[in-house]
C-alpha positions as CSV (number, residue, x, y, z in Angstrom):
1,X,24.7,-27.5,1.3
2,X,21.7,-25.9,0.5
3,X,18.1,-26.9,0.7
4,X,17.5,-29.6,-2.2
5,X,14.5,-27.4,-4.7
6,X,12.4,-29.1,-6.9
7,X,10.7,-27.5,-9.4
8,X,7.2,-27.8,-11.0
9,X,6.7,-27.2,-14.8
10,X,4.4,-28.2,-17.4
11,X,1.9,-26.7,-20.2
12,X,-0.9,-24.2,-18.6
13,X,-3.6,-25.9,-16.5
14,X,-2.3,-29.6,-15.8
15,X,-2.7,-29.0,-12.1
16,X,0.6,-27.8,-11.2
17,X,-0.6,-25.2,-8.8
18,X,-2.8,-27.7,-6.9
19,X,-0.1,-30.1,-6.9
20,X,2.1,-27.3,-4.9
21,X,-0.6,-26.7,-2.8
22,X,-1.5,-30.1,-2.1
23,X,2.3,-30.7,-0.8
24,X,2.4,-27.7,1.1
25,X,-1.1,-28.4,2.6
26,X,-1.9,-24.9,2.5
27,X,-3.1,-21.9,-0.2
28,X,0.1,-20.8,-1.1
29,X,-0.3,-20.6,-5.3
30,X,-3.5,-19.7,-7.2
31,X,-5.5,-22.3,-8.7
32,X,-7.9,-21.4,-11.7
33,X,-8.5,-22.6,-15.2
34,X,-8.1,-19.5,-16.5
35,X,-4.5,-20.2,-18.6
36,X,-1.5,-17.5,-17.6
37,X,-3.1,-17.0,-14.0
38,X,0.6,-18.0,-12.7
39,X,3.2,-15.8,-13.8
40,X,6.0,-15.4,-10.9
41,X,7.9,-18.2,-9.6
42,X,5.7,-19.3,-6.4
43,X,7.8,-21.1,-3.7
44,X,7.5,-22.8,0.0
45,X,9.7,-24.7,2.0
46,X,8.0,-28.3,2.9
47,X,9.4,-31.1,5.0
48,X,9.1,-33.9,3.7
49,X,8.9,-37.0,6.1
50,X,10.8,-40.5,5.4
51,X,8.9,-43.0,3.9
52,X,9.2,-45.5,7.1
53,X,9.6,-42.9,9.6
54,X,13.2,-44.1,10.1
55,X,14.8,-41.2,8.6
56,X,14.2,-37.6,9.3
57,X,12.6,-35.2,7.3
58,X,14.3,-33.4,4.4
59,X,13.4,-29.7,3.8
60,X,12.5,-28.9,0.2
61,X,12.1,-25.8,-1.7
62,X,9.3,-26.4,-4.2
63,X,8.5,-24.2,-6.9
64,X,6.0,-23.6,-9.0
65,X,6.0,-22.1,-12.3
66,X,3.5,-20.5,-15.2
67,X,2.2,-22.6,-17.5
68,X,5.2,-22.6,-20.6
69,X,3.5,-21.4,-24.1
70,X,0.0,-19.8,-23.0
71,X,0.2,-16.9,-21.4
72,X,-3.4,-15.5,-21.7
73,X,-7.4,-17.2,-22.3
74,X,-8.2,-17.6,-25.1
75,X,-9.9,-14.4,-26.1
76,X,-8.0,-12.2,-23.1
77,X,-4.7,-11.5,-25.1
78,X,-5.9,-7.6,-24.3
79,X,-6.9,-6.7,-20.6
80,X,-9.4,-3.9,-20.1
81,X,-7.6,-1.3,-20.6
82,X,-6.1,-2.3,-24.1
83,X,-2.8,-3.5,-22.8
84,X,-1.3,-6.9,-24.8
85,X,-0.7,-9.8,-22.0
86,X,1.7,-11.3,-24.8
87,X,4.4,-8.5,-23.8
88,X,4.9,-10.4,-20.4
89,X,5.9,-13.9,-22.6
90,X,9.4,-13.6,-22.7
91,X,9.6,-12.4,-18.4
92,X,7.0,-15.8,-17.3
93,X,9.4,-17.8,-19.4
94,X,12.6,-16.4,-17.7
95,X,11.2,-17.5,-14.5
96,X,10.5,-21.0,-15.8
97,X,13.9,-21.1,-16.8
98,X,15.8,-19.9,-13.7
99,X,13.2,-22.1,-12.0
100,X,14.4,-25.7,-14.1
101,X,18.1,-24.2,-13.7
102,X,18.2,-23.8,-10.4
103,X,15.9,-26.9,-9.3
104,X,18.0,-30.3,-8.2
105,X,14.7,-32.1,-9.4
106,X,12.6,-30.9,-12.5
107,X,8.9,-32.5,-12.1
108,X,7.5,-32.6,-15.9
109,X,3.3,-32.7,-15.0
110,X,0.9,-33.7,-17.8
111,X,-2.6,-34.1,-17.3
112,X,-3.5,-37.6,-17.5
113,X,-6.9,-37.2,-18.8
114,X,-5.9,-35.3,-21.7
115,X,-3.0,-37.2,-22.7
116,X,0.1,-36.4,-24.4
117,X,-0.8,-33.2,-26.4
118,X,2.0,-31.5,-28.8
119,X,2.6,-28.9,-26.2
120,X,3.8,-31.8,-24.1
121,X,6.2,-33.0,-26.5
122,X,7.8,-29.6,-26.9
123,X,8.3,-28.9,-23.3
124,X,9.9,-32.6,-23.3
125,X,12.1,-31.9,-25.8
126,X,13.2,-28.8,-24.3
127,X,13.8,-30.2,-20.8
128,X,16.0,-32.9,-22.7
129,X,18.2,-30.1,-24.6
130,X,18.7,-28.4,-21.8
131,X,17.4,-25.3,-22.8
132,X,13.9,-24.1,-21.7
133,X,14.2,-20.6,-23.2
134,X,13.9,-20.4,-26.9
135,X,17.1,-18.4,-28.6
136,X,14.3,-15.3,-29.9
137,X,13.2,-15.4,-26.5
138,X,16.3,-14.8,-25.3
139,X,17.2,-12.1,-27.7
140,X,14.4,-9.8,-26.7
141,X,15.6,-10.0,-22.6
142,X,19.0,-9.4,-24.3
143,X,17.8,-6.5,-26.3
144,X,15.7,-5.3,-22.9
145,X,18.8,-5.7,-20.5
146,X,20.9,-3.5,-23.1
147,X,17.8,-0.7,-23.3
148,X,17.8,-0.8,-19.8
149,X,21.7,-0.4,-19.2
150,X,22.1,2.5,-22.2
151,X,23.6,0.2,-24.6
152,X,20.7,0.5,-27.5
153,X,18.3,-2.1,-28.7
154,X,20.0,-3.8,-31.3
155,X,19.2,-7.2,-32.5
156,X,22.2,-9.5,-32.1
157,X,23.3,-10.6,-36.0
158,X,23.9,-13.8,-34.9
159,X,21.2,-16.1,-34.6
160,X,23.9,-19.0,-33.8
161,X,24.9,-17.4,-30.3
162,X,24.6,-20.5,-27.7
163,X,22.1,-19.3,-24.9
164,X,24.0,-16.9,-22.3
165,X,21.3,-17.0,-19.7
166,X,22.0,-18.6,-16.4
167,X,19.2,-21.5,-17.2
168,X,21.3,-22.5,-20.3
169,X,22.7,-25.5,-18.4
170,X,22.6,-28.6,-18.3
171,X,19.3,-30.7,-17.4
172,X,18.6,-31.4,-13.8
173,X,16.8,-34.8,-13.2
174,X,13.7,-34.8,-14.8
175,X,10.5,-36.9,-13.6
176,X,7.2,-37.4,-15.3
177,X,4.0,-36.2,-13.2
178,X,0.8,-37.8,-14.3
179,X,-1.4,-35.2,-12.6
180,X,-5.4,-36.0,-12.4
181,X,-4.8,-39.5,-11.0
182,X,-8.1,-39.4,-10.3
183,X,-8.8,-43.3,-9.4
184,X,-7.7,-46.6,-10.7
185,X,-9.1,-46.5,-13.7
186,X,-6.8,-43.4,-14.6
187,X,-3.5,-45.3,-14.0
188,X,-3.4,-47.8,-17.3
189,X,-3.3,-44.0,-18.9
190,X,-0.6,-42.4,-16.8
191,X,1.5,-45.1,-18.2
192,X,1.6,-43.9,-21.5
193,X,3.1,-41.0,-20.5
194,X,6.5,-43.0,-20.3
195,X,6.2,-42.2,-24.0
196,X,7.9,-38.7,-23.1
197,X,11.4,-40.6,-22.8
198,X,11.9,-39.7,-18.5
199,X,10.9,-43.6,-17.1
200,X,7.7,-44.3,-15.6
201,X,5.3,-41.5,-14.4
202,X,4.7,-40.8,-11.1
203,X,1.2,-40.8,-10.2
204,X,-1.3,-38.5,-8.0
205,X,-4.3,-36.4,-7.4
206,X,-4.8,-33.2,-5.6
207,X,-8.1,-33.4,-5.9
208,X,-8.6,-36.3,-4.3
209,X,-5.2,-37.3,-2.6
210,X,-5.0,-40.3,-4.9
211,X,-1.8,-41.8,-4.5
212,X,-0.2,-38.7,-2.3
213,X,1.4,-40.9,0.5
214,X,2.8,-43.2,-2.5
215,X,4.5,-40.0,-4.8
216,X,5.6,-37.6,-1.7
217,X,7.4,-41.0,-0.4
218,X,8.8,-41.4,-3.9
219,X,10.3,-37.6,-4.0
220,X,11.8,-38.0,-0.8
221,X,14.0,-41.0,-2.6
222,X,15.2,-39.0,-5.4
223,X,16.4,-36.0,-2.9
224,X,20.0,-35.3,-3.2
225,X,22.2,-37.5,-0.5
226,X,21.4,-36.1,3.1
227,X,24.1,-33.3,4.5
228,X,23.5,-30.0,5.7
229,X,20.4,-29.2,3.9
230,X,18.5,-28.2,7.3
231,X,15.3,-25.9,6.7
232,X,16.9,-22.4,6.3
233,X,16.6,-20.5,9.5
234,X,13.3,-18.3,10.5
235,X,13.7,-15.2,8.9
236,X,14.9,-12.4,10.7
237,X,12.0,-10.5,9.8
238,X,9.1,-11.0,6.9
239,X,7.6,-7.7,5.5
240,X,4.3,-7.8,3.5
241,X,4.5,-5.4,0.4
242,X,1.0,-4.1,-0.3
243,X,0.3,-0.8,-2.5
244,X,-1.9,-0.2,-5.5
245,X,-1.3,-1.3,-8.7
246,X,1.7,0.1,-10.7
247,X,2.9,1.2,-7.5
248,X,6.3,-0.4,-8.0
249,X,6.1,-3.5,-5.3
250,X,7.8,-6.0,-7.5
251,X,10.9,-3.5,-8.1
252,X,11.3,-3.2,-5.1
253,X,11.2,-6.2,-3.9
254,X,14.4,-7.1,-7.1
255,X,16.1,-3.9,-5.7
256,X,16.0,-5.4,-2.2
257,X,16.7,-9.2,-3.0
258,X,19.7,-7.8,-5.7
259,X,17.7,-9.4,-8.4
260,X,14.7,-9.9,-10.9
261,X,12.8,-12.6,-8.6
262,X,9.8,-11.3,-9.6
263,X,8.0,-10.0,-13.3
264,X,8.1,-6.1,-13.5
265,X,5.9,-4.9,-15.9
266,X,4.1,-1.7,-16.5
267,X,1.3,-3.9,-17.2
268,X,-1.4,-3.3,-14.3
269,X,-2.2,-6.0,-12.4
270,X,0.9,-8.6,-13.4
271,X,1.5,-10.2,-10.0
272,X,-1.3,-12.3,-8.9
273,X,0.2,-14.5,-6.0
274,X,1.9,-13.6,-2.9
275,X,5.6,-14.4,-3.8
276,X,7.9,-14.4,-1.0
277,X,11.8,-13.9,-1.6
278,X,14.2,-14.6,0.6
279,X,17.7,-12.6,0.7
280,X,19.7,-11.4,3.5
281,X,20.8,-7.8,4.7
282,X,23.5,-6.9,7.1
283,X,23.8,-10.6,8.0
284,X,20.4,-10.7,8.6
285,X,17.3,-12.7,6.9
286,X,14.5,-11.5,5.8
287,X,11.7,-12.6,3.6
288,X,10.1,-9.8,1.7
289,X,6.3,-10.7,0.5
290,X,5.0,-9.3,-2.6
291,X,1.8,-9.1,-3.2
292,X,-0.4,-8.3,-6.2
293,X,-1.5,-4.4,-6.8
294,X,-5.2,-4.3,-5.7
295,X,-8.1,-1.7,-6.8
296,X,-11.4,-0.9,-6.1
297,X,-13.6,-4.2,-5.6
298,X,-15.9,-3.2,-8.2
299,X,-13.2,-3.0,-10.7
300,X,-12.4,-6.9,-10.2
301,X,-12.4,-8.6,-13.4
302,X,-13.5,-12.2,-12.7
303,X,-12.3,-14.6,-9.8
304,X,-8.4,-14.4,-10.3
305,X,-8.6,-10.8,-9.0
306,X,-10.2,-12.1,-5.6
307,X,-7.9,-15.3,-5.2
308,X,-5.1,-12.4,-5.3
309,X,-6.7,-9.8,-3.1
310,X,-7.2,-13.3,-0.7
311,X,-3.4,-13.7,-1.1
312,X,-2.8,-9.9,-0.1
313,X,-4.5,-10.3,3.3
314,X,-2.9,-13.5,4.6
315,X,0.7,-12.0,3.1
316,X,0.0,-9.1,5.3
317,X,-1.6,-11.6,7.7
318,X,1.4,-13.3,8.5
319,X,3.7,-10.3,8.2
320,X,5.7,-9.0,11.1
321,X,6.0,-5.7,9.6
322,X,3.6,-3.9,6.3
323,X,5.7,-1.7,4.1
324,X,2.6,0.4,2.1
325,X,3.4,1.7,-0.9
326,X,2.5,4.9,-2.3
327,X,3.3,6.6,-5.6
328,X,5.0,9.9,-5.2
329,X,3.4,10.5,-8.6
330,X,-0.4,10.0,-8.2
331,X,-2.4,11.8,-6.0
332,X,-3.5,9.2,-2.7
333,X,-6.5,7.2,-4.0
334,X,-9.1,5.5,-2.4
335,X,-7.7,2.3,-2.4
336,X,-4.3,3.5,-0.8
337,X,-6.9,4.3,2.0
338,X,-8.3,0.9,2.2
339,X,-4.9,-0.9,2.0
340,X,-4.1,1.7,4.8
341,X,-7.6,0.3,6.8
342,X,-6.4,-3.6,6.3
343,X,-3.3,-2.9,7.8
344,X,-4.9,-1.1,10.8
345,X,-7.2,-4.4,11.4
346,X,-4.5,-6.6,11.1
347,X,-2.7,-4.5,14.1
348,X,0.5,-4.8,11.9
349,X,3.1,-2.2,12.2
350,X,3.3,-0.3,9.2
351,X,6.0,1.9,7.1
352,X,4.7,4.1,5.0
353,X,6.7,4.1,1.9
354,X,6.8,7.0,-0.6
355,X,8.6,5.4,-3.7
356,X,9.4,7.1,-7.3
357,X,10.3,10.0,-4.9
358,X,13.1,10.6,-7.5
359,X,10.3,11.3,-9.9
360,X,8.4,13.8,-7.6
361,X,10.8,15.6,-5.8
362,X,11.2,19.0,-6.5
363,X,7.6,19.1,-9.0
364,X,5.7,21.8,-8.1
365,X,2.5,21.8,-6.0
366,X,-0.6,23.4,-5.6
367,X,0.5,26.9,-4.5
368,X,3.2,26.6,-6.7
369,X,6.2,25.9,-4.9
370,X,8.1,23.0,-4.9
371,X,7.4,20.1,-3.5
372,X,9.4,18.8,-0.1
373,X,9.2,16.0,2.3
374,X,8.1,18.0,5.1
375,X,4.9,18.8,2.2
376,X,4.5,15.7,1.3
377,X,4.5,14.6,5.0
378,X,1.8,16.4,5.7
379,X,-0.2,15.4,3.0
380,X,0.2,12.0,3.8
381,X,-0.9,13.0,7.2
382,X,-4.3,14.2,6.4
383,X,-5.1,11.8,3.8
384,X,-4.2,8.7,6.0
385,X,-5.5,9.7,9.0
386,X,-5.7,6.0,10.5
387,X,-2.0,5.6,10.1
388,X,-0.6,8.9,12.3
389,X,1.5,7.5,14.6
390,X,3.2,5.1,11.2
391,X,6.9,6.2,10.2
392,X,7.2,7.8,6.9
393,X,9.9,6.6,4.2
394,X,10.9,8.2,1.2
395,X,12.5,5.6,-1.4
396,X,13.0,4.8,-4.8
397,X,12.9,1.5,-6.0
398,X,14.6,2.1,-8.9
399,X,17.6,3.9,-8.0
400,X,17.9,1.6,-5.1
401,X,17.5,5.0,-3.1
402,X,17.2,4.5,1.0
403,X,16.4,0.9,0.9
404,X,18.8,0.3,3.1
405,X,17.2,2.6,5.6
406,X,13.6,1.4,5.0
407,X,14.4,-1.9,6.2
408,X,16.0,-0.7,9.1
409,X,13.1,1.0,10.3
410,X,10.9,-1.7,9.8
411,X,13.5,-3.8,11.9
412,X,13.0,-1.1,14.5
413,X,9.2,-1.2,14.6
414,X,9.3,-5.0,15.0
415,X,11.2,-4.7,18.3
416,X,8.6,-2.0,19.5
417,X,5.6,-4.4,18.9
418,X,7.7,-7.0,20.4
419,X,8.5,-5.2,23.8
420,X,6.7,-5.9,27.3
421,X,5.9,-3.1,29.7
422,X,5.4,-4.3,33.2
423,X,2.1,-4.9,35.0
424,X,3.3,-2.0,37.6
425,X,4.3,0.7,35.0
426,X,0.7,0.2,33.7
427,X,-1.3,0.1,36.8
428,X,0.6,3.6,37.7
429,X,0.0,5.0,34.4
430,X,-3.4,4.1,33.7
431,X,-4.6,4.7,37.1
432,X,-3.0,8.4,36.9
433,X,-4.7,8.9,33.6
434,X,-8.1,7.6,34.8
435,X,-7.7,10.3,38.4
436,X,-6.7,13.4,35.7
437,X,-9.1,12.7,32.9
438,X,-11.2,9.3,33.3
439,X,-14.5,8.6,31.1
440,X,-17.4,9.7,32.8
441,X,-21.5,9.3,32.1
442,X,-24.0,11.7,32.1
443,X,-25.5,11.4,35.6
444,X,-21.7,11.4,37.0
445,X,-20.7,7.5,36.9
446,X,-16.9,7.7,37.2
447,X,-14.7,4.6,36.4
448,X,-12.6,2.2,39.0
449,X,-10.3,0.2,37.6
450,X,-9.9,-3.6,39.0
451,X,-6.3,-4.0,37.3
452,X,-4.3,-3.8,34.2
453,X,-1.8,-5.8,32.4
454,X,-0.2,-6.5,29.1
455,X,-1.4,-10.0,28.1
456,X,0.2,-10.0,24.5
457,X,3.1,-8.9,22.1
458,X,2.9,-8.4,18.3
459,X,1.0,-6.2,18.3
460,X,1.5,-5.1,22.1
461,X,-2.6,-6.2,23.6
462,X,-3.3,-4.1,26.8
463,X,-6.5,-5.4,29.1
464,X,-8.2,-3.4,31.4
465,X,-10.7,-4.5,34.0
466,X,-12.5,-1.9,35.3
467,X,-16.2,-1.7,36.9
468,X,-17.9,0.2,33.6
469,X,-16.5,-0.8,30.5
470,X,-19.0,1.1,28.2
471,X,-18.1,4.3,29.6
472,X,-14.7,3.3,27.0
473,X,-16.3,5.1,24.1
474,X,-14.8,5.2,20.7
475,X,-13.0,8.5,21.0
476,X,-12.0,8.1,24.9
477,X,-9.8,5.0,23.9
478,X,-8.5,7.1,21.0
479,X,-7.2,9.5,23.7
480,X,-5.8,6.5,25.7
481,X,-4.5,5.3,22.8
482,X,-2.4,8.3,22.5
483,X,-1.0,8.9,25.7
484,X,-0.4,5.1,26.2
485,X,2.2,6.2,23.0
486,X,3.7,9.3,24.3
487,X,4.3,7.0,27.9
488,X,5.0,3.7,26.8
489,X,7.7,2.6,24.2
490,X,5.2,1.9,21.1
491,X,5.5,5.1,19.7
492,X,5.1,3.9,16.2
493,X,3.1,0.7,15.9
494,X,-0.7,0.1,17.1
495,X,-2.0,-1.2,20.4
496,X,-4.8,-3.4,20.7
497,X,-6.8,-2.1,23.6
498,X,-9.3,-5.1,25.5
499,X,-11.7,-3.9,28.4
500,X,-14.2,-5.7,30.1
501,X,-16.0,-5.9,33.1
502,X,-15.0,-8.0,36.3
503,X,-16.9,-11.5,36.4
504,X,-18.7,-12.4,39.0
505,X,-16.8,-13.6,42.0
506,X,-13.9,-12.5,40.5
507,X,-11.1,-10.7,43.6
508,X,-9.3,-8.1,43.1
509,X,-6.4,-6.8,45.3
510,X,-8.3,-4.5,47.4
511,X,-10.0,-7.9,48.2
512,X,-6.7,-9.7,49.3
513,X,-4.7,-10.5,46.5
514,X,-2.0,-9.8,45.6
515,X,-0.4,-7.8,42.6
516,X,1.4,-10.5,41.2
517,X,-1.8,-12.8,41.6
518,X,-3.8,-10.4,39.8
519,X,-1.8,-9.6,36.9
520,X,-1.6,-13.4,36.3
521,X,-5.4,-13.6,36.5
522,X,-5.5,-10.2,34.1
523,X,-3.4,-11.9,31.6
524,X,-5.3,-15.2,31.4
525,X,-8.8,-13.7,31.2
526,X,-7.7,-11.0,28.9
527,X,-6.1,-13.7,26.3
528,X,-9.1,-16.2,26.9
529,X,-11.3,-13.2,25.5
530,X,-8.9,-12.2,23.2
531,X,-9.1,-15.3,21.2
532,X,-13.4,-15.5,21.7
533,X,-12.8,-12.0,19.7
């Protein structure tokens, strides 16, 4: 059985983003009053403990959803470039409805302090028909599904067609959220909200955690009977999806998980969150992040843009592996550089991935001849200079061209930041590196080095003790860098590289110890720094 999902829905700024993040205990959706800031369907896995303790916990899927009929501020129908937000309506509300059709528990929120508004009433009645997408609305995805298959654009004659969509089913359990629970004298109102025709509210506050213990307790009741709805298993691997904007994240993040999970546009700038999707490949799980197209910080238009950019860097945070996307189309920009640059200071591996190659290959280039991989290659090459030793993939999103292999390289470069060399493989290699070409100063000071070990994995940490550590300049642990890749078996993913001086008192074997002792005391001193850094 799979894990019970409860979905979140409502009108556009009752809270149901803090609510989400208030159960998760953690950042995971946007919060702002700007209406339409949620678009995608934003979900986490929570365990949920038994009232009394006597049970276990349940995993839940909770998802949360835009706000259904507002879809931009007041004022902001156009973004800055001219382009009308209202062309995303009928894609947000697709996602609300495979959100309530797929959810074993619909919670209905409504802001308390604002009562029962019209808006309210609508989405009520809708939840009760069991059908959240309006029939026009669902004519225009029909009419978009047949442009996009070659079958023309014709409007269906019939306006008496019963809804074909998969969320055209009947209601799940629906429960009334009074949201904004703000103290006692807040709950005489959530009680009119029983008005809506679902039973009695249930009441909290994410702002202040009023009544929290009381409503999570309260959802754990109205799970589905207890079978074998365990947490799904940790993912096989999680890949972080970062690129520019328009540079075609969100298809391929459908073309991977065989479906639209998230809103494509050619709207700039339509994913704000950092929506992970979960599908498996091979037999094997993997949760691909997207994350929202970034520009140039001076380009930001108000605070959304920097909640989302904060979204990007713990998606790629918490990443095993960082697929960078590049348009084959554009020339490499300047923020392709610094989405290069927070990869390289997260010490995530990173796949360089060329997408709409279908619509570049074979153009012609500056000395006009056509364009090839090896060209391109090299391009990439000089223009991302920090990213050298990163594997290059050509794909297209799209076509569903050389997914397949994509994720299988970024399967391989997680086992190569997940391998361990041994403390004597390093102390040979080093030390023969340090007798042909060690860092020396001016006046002749030469370099000894105490020991060496490999303290951590992911991304593969290498400490060296040694009796001058400033002699390590910039571009002499560049060169180490280097030959640590052509010796060692991290060939394509970056090494974090610790050195310090010995502490005071501190033996090394020359004084008596032994290897074994010392690579032990490497290891601990080296982390113990590691995490001061």
């Amino acid at each position: 059985m799979p894990v019970p999902r409860i979905a979140i829905v409502g009108r556009p700024n009752v809270g149901k983003s803090s609510l989400l993040n208030m159960i998760a205990g953690a950042k995971v959706s946007i919060v702002d009053p700007t209406p339409g800031v949620t678009r995608d369907r934003v979900s986490v896995v929570v365990d949920l403990p038994s009232p009394d303790g006597s049970e276990p916990a349940r995993a839940v899927e909770f998802v949360d959803t835009g706000g259904y009929g507002v879809y931009a501020a007041e004022g902001a129908r156009y973004d800055e470039v001219g382009e009308d937000l209202s062309r995303l309506t009928p894609e947000i509300e697709r996602q609300i409805g495979e959100a309530v059709a797929s959810a074993d528990l619909v919670l209905f929120a409504v802001d308390v302090q604002a009562g029962v508004t019209p808006q309210d009433e609508e989405i009520g009645r809708m939840l009760r028909e069991g059908r959240f997408v309006s029939r026009r609305t669902e004519r225009r995805l029909t009419r978009r599904r047949r442009g996009a298959e070659g079958g023309g654009g014709e409007e269906d004659a019939s306006d008496s067609v019963a809804p074909s969509l998969p969320h055209a089913v009947a209601s799940p359990r629906i429960r009334v959220v009074a949201t904004k629970v703000d103290g006692p004298s807040w709950e005489s109102h959530a009680h009119e909200l029983a008005s809506l025709g679902f039973g009695g509210p249930l009441m909290v506050s994410a702002k202040s955690n009023y009544f929290r213990r009381d409503f999570l307790d309260a959802l754990y009741g109205m799970l589905p009977p207890a079978a074998d709805d365990a947490a799904p298993p940790p993912a096989d691997l999680r890949v972080a999806i970062i690129g520019k904007r328009n540079a075609g994240k969100s298809s391929l993040v459908n073309a991977l998980a065989g479906e639209p999970r998230v809103i494509v546009s050619e709207i700039a700038g339509t994913t704000r969150d950092a929506v992970d999707v979960r599908f498996e490949l091979d037999g094997r799980a993997i949760v691909a992040i997207d994350t929202a197209g970034l520009r140039r910080k001076r380009s930001f238009q108000g605070q959304v843009e920097w909640y989302a950019f904060d979204r990007a860097k713990r998606a790629v945070e918490r990443a095993d592996v960082v697929l960078l996307l590049i348009d084959a189309t554009e020339p490499v920009s300047q923020v392709d550089q610094q989405l290069a640059m927070l990869a390289q200071k997260a010490y995530k591996p990173v796949v360089i991935v060329v997408n709409k190659w279908d619509l570049a290959e074979g153009r012609h280039g500056p000395k006009g001849r056509r364009v090839t991989t090896e060209d391109y290659e090299e391009y990439l090459r000089r223009e991302l200079k920090g990213l050298a030793f990163a594997p290059i993939a050509f794909a297209s999103a799209t076509e569903g061209r050389n997914l397949r292999g994509l994720i299988d390289v970024a399967f391989d470069l997680h086992q190569q930041a997940g391998r361990r060399v041994t403390t004597g493989e390093l102390n040979r290699l080093v030390r023969g590196i340090l007798d042909t070409r060690g860092p020396t100063s001016k006046v002749g000071t030469r370099v000894k080095l105490f020991y060496v070990a490999q303290v951590r994995t992911n991304p593969p940490t290498i400490a060296l003790v040694v009796n001058h550590p400033e002699l390590f300049t910039a571009n002499y642990e560049r060169f180490l860098l280097n030959r640590f890749r052509e010796e060692l078996p991290f060939e394509e993913v970056p090494i974090r590289l610790l050195v310090r001086a010995r502490k005071r008192g501190e033996r090394t074997e020359e004084q008596g110890e032994s290897a074994v002792d010392a690579a032990v005391e490497a290891r601990a001193d080296a982390a113990e720094w590691f995490e001061d850094e």
